[in-house]
C-alpha positions in Angstrom: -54.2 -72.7 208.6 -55.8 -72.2 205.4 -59.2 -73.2 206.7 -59.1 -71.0 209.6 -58.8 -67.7 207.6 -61.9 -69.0 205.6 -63.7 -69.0 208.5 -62.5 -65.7 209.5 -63.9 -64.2 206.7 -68.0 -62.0 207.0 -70.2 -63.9 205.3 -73.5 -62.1 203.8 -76.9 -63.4 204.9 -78.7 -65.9 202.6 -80.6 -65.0 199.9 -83.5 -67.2 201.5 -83.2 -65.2 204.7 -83.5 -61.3 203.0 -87.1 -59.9 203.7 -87.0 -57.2 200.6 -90.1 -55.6 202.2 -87.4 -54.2 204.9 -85.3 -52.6 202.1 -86.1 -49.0 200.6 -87.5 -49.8 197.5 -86.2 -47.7 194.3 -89.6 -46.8 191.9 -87.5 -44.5 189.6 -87.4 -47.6 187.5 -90.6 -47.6 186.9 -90.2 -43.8 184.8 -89.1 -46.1 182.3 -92.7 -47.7 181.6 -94.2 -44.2 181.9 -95.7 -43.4 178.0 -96.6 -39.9 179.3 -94.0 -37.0 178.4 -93.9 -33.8 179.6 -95.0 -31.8 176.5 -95.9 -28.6 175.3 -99.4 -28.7 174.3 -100.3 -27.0 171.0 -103.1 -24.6 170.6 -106.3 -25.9 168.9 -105.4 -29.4 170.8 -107.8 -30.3 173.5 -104.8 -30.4 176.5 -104.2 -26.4 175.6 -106.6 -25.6 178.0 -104.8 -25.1 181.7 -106.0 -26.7 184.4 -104.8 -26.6 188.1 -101.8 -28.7 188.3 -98.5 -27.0 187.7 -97.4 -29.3 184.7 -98.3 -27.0 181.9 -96.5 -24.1 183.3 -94.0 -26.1 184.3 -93.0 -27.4 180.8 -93.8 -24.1 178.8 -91.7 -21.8 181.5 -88.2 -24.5 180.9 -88.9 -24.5 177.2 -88.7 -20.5 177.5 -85.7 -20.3 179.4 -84.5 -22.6 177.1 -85.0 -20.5 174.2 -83.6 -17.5 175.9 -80.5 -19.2 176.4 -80.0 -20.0 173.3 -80.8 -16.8 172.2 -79.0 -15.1 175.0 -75.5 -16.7 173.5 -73.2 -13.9 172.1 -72.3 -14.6 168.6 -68.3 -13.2 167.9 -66.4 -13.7 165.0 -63.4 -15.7 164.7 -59.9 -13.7 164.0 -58.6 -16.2 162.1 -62.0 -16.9 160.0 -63.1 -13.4 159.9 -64.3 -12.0 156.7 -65.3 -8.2 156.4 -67.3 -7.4 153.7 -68.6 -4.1 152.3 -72.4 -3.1 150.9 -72.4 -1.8 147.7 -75.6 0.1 147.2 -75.7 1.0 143.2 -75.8 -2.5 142.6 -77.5 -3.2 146.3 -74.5 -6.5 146.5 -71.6 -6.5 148.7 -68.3 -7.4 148.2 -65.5 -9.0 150.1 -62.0 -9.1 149.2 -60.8 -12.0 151.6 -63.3 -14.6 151.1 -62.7 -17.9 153.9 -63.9 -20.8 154.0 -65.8 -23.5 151.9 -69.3 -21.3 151.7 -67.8 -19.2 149.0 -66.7 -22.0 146.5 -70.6 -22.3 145.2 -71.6 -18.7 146.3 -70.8 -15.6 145.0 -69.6 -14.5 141.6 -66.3 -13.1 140.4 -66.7 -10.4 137.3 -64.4 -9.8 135.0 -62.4 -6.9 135.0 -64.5 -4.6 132.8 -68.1 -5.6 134.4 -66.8 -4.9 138.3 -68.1 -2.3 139.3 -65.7 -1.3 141.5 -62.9 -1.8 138.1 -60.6 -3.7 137.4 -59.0 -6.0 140.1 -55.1 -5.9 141.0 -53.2 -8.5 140.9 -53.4 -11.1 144.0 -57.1 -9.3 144.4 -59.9 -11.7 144.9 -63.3 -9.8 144.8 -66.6 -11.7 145.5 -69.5 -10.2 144.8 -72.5 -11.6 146.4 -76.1 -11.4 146.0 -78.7 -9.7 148.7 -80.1 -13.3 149.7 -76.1 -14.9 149.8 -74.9 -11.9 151.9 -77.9 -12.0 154.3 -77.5 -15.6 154.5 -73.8 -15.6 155.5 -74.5 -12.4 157.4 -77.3 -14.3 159.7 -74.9 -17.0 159.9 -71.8 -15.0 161.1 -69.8 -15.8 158.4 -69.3 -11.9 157.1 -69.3 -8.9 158.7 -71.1 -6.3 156.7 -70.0 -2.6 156.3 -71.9 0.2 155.2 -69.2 2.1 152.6 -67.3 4.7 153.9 -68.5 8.0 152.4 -65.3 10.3 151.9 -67.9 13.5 152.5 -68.2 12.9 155.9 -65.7 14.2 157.1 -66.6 17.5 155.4 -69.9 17.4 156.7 -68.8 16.3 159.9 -66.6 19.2 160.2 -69.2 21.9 158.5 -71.5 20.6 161.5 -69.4 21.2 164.1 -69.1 25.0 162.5 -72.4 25.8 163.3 -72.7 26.4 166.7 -76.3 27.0 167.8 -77.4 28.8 171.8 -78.8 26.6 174.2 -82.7 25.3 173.7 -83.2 26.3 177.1 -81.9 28.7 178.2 -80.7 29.1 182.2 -83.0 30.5 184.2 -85.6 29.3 186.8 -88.2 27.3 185.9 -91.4 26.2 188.6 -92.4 22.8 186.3 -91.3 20.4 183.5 -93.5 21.5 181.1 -91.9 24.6 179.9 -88.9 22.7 179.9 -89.8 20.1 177.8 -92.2 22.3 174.9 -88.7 24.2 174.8 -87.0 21.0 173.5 -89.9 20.4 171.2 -88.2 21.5 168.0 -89.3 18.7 166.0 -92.5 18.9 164.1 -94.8 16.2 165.1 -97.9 14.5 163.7 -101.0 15.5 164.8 -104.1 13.0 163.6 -106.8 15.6 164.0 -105.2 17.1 160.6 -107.2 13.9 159.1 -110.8 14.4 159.9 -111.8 14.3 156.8 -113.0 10.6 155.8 -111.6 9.8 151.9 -114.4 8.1 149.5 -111.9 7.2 146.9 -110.9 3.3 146.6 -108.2 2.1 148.2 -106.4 -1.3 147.1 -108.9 -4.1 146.7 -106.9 -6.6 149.1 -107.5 -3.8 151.9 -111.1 -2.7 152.2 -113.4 -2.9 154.6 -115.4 -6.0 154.7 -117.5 -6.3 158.1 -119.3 -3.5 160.3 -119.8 -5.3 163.3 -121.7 -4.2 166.6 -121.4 -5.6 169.8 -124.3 -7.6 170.9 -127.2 -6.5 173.9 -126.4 -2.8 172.7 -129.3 -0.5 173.2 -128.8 1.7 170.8 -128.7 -0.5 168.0 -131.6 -1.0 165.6 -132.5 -1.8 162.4 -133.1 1.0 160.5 -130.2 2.7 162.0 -127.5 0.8 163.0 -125.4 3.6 163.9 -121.4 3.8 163.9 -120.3 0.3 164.1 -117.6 -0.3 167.1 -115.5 -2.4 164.8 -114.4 -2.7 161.4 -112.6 -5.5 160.1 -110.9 -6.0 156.8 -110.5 -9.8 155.4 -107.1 -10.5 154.1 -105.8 -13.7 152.7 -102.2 -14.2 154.0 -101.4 -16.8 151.1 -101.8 -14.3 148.7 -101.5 -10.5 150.0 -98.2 -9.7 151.0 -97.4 -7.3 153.9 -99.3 -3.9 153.5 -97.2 -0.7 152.5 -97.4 2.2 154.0 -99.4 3.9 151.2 -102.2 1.2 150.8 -102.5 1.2 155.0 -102.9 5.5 154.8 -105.3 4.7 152.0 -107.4 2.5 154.2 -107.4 4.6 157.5 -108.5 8.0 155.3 -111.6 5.5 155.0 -112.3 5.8 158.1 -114.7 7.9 160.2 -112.5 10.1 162.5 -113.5 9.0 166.1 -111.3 11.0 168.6 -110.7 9.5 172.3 -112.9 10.4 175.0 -110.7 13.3 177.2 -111.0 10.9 180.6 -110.1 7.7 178.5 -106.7 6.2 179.9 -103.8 6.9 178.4 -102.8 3.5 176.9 -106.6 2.8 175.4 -106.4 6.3 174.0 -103.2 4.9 171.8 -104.7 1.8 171.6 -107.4 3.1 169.9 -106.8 6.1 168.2 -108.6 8.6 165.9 -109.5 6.6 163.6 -109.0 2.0 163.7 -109.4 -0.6 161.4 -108.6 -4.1 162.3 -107.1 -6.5 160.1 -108.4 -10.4 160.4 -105.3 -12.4 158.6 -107.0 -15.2 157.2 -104.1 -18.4 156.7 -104.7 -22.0 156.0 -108.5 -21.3 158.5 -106.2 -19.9 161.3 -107.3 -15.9 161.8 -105.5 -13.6 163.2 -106.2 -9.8 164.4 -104.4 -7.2 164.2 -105.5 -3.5 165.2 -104.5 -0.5 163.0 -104.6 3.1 164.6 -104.3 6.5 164.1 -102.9 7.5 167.3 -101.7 10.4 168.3 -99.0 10.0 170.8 -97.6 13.6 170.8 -100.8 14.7 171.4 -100.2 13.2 175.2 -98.1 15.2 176.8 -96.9 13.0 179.6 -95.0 15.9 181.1 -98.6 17.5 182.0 -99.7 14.5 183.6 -100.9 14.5 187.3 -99.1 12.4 189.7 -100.6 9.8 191.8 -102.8 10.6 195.0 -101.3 10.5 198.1 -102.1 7.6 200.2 -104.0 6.7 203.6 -101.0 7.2 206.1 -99.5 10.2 204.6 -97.4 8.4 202.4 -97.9 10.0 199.0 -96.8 8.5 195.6 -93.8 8.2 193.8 -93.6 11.3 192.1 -92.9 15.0 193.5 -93.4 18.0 191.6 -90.8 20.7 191.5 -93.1 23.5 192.1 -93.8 21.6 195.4 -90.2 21.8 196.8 
């Protein structure tokens, strides 16, 4: 009986009698072998260059997304770990009564009860005082939570404000445009760059001078003996050893400069672009250069307000504006 259930049972074919060429063949093994990675080519690297394929593209668009998802992830604090901390700005340190965690056992410092500034500490109080670079540290972190100190005048002030009561900027009426509208609500001086026509001869810092006039090549009107007003002027500066500019010593260089206003039919965005008066900056590090462009623009000097809307188009479709006066 025994035999006969044997027999009963499927047998697969021989291993002799499979043909593998009739069986779908799986080549994902084969990504195994395969030395060549999808990566992100650097610049300066011959494979920066695009070419037609998608593969570039491909790689540096999933590398984006991926950084925008990491940087897309909302950061909350913890009840339970929570620390609040407060800004002290005659000693420019902040301070946190309920210090958690293991962070604060080598950072911080406690002083002693005539040296805190804020006095002497009750008892049970334990007052950390940390440093500008520990309490931006554990602030980028999202170990504290920084206040700014609460000011017991602003209530009063608050309050005071609220007194004054002022009468409308615009006042009702009818009005045909936007215009008068918005030069009503301009109560805010602005500034205007024409008040700096005047080119300055005096020095300015030695890391921020001009050092190239350049001209751009095949120009006609370019000789010799007069070279004329250059179209650019770049100032060298060493990254490794000038620090980031200050508002003074960037003034000082654009007073250098030979005011230049916009022609009146330039666009609007290469009228800010370039200004009344450029300078561009070639930031020299480790033989990489970068450019940066400086400008005196003048953006409250176009009013968008008085702008003309589109054309209309073929079809008598017009654009997507409409002007009041029209309706």
């Amino acid at each position: 009986m025994a035999d006969v259930d044997e027999d009963v049972i499927p047998r697969g074919p021989d291993v002799g009698d499979v043909d593998l060429s009739d069986e779908t063949q799986d080549f994902r093994l084969l990504l195994n072998f395969s030395g060549d990675d999808t990566k992100i080519p650097k610049r300066g690297e011959k494979d920066f260059e695009p070419h037609h394929t998608n593969k570039q593209s491909d790689a540096l668009t999933a590398s984006r997304d991926a950084m925008h998802n990491a940087l897309s992830f909302q950061r909350v604090h913890q009840p339970k770990k929570h620390v609040l901390a407060h800004y002290h700005p005659e000693t420019n340190m902040a301070y946190t009564e309920d210090p958690k965690g293991p962070l604060f056992k080598n950072m911080g410092k406690v002083f002693p009860g005539k040296e805190d500034p804020l006095g002497p500490r009750t008892a049970g109080e334990n007052r950390i005082w940390l440093l500008p670079e520990e309490a931006i540290y554990l602030l980028e972190r999202g170990t504290i939570d920084i206040r700014w100190p609460v000011d017991e005048d602003d209530d009063t002030e608050d309050g005071e404000a609220k007194e004054q009561r002022f009468g409308p900027l615009v006042t009702p009426g009818i009005y045909r445009n936007y215009a008068e509208i918005y030069r009503r609500l301009a109560i805010i001086p602005s500034y205007d760059p024409t008040a700096r026509k005047r080119n300055s001869a005096e020095s300015t810092d030695p890391a921020f001078r001009i050092t190239y006039h350049l001209w751009k090549p095949g120009s006609t009107t370019y000789k010799k003996s007069g070279p004329g007003t250059p179209d650019f002027r770049i100032a060298v500066v060493n990254a490794r050893e000038t620090t980031f500019p200050t508002l003074g010593q960037l003034s000082g260089l654009i007073d250098t400069q030979t005011y230049q206003p916009p022609r009146q039919d330039a666009q609007l965005y290469q009228k800010l672009r370039n200004g009344y008066k450029s300078v561009i900056l070639a930031v020299v590090d480790q033989g990489v250069t970068s450019y940066l462009r400086l400008a005196d623009a003048g953006f409250t000097r176009e009013k968008l307000f008085d702008r003309k809307p589109p054309a209309a188009r073929k079809g008598g479709k017009g654009g997507n504006w409409k002007r009041i006066s029209d309706r």
